[in-house]
C-alpha positions as a Markdown table, in Angstrom:
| # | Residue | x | y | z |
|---|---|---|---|---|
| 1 | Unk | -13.3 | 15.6 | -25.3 |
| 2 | Unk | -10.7 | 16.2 | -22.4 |
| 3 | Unk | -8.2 | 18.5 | -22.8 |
| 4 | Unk | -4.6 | 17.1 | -22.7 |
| 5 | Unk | -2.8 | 20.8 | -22.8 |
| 6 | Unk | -1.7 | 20.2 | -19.1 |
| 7 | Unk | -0.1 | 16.7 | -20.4 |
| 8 | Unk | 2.4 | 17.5 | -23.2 |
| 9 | Unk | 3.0 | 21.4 | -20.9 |
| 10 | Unk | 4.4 | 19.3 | -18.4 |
| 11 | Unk | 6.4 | 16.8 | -21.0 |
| 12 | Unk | 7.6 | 20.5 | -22.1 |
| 13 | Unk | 8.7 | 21.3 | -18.7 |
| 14 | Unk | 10.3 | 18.1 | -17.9 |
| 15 | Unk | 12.6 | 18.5 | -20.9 |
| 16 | Unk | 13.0 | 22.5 | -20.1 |
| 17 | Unk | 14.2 | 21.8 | -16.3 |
| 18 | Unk | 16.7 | 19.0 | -17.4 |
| 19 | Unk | 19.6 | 21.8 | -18.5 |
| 20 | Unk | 18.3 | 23.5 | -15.0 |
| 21 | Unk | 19.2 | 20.7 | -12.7 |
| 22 | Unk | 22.5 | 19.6 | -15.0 |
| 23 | Unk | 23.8 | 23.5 | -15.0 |
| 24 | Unk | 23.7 | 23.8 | -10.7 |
| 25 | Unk | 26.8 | 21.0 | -10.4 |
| 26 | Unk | 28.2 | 22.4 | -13.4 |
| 27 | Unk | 28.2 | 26.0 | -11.5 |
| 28 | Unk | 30.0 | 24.6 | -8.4 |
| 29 | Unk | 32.5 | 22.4 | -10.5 |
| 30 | Unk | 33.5 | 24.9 | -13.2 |
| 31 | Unk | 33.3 | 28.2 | -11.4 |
| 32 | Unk | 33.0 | 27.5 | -8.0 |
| 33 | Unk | 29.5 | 29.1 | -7.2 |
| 34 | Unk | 27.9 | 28.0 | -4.0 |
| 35 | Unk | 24.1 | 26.9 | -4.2 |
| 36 | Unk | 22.4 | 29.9 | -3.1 |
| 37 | Unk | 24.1 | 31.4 | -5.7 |
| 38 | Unk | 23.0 | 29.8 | -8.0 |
| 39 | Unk | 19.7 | 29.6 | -6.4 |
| 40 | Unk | 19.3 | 33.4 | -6.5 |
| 41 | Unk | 20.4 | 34.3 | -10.0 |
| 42 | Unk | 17.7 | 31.1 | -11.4 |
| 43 | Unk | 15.1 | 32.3 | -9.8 |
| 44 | Unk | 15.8 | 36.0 | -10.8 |
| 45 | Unk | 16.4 | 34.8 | -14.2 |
| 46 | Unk | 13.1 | 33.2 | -14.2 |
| 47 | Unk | 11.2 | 35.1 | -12.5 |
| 48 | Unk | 12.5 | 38.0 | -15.7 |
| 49 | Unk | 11.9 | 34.9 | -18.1 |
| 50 | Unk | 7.9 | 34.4 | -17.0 |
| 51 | Unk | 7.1 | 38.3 | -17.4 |
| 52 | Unk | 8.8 | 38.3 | -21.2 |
| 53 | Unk | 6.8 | 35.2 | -21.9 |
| 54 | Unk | 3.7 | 36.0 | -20.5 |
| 55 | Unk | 3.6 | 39.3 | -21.2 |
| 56 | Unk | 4.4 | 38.3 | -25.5 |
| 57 | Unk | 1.6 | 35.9 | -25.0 |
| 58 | Unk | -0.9 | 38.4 | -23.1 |
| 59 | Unk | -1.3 | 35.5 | -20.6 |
| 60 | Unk | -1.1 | 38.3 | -17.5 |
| 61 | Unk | -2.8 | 41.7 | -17.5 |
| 62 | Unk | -2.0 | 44.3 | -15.4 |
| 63 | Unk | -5.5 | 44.1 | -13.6 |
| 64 | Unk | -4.5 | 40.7 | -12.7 |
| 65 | Unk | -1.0 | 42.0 | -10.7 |
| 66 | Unk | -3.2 | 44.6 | -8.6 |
| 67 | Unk | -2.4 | 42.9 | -4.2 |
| 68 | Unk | -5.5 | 41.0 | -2.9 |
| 69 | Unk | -5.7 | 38.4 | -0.4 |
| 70 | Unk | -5.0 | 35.7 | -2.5 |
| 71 | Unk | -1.4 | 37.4 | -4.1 |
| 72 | Unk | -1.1 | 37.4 | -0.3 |
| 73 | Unk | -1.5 | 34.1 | 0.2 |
| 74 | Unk | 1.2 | 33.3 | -2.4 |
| 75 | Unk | 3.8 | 35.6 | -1.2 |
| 76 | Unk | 3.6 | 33.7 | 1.7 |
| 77 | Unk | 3.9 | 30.6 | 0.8 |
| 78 | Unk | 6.6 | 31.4 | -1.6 |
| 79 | Unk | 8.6 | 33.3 | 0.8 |
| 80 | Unk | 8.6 | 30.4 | 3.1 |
| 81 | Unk | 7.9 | 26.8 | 1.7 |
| 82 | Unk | 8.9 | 27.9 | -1.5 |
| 83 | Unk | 12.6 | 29.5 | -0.5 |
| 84 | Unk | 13.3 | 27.1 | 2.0 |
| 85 | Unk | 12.8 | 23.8 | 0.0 |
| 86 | Unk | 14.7 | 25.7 | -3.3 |
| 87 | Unk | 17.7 | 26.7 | -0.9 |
| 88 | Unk | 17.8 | 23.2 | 0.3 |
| 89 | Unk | 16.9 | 21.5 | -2.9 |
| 90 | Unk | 19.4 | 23.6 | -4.6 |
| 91 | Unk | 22.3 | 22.4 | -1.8 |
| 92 | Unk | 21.3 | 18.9 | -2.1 |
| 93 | Unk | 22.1 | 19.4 | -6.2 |
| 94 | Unk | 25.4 | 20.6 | -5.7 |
| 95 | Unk | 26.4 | 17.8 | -2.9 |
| 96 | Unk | 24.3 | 14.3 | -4.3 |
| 97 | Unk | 26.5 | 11.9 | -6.1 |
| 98 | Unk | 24.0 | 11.9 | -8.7 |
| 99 | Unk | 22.2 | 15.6 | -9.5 |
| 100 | Unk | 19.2 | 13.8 | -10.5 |
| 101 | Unk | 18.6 | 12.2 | -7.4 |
| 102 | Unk | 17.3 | 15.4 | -5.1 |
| 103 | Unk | 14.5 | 15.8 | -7.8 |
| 104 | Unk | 13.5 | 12.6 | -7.5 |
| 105 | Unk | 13.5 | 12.7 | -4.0 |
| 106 | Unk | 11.7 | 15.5 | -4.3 |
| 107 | Unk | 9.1 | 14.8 | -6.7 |
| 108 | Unk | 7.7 | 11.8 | -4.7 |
| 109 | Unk | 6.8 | 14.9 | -2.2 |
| 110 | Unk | 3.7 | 14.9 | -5.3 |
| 111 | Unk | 2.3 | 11.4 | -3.1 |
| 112 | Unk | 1.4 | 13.7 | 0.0 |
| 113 | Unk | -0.1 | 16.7 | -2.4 |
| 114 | Unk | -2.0 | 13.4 | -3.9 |
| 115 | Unk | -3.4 | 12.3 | -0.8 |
| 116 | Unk | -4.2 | 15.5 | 0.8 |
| 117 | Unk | -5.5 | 16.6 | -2.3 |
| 118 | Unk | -8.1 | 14.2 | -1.9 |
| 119 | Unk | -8.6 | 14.2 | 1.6 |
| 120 | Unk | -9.5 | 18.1 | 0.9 |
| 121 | Unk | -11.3 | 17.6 | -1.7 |
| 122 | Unk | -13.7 | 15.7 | -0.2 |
| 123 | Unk | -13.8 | 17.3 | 3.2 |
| 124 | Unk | -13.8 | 20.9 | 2.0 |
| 125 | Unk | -15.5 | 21.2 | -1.7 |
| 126 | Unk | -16.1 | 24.6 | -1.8 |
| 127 | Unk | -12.5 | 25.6 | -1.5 |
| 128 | Unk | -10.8 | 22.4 | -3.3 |
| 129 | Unk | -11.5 | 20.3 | -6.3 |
| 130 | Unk | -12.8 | 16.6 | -6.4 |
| 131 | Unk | -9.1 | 14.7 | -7.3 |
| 132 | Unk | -10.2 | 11.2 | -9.2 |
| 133 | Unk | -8.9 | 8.2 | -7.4 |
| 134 | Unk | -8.6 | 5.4 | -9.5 |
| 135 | Unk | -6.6 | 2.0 | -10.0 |
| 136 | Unk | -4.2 | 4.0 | -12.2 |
| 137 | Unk | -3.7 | 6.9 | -10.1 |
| 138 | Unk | -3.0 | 4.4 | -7.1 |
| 139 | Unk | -0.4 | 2.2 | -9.2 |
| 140 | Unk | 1.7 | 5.3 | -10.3 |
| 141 | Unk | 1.6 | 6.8 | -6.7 |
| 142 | Unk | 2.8 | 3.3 | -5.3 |
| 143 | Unk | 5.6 | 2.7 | -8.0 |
| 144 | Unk | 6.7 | 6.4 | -6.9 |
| 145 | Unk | 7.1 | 5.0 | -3.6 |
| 146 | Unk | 8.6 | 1.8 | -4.5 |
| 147 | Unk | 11.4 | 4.3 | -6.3 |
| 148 | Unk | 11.5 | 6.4 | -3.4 |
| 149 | Unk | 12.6 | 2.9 | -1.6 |
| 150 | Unk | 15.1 | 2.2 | -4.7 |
| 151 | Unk | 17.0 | 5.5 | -3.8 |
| 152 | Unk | 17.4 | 5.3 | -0.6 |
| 153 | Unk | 17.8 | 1.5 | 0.0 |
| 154 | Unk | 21.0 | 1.8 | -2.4 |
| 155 | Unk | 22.0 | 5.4 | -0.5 |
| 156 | Unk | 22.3 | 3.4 | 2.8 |
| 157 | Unk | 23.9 | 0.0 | 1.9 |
C-alpha cells in the first residue's frame, strides 16, 4: 500500500500559504511595506516557525545540523535561486492585478522540474530517482500549460 502522506501535506500547505500570498498586498496597501520587506520578515518568521515545529516533533537532531557538503550544496542554492526568485516573486505579488497570479505563474515552473526530473532520472540513476511518466502525469502537465496560456493570453489582450 502507497503512502499518500506527501498528498494531503501538500493539500495542508496549499491551504497554509493562502494567508501568505493574501497578507504581502495587504502589507503594501495597509502599511506601506515594500516587498523585500516583507520578503525578509516571512522568511525570518519562517525560518523561526520550522525550528519550533521540528524541533516539538523531533523531526531534526542536532547531528543532522552539523556542515557537510551537501548543507553546502543547499546554502547555495538557497542563497541564489532561492533569494532571487522569492525577491522577485515577492515584487510581482505586491504589483499583479491579481496576487494569485505570480504563484501560478510560478508554479507551472513545476513542468521544467517534471521534465528534467526525468531526463535525470534516467540519464543519471545513481544520483536521481526514476520519475513515472504516465498518461496522467502528461495530462496535468499539459493543462498546466494550457493555464499558463490562459494567464498570459488575457494579460496581453
Amino acid at each position: 500500500m502507497k503512502s499518500d502522506g506527501w498528498f494531503w501535506n501538500s493539500i495542508f500547505a496549499m491551504l497554509c500559504v493562502v494567508p501568505a500570498w493574501l497578507m504581502i498586498p495587504f502589507m503594501k496597501k495597509n502599511f506601506g511595506m515594500k516587498s523585500e520587506i516583507i520578503l525578509f520578515w516571512y522568511c525570518l518568521a519562517m525560518a523561526l516557525g520550522c525550528a519550533v515545529i521540528f524541533g516539538a516533533t523531533k523531526k531534526i537532531v542536532f547531528s543532522g545540523l552539523v556542515p557537510s557538503w551537501g548543507t553546502a550544496i543547499i546554502l547555495v542554492t538557497g542563497v541564489t535561486f532561492g533569494a532571487l526568485a522569492n525577491a522577485l516573486l515577492f515584487g510581482a505579488v505586491v504589483e499583479a492585478p491579481n496576487p494569485a497570479l505570480p504563484p501560478v505563474i510560478l508554479s507551472t515552473g513545476q513542468i521544467l522540474v517534471f521534465s528534467i526530473a526525468l531526463v535525470l532520472g534516467r540519464t543519471l540513476p545513481k544520483y536521481f530517482n526514476e520519475v513515472k511518466l504516465d498518461i496522467y502525469h502528461l495530462t496535468g502537465a499539459l493543462l498546466m500549460l494550457v493555464g499558463l496560456f490562459v494567464v498570459a493570453w488575457k494579460r496581453s489582450v
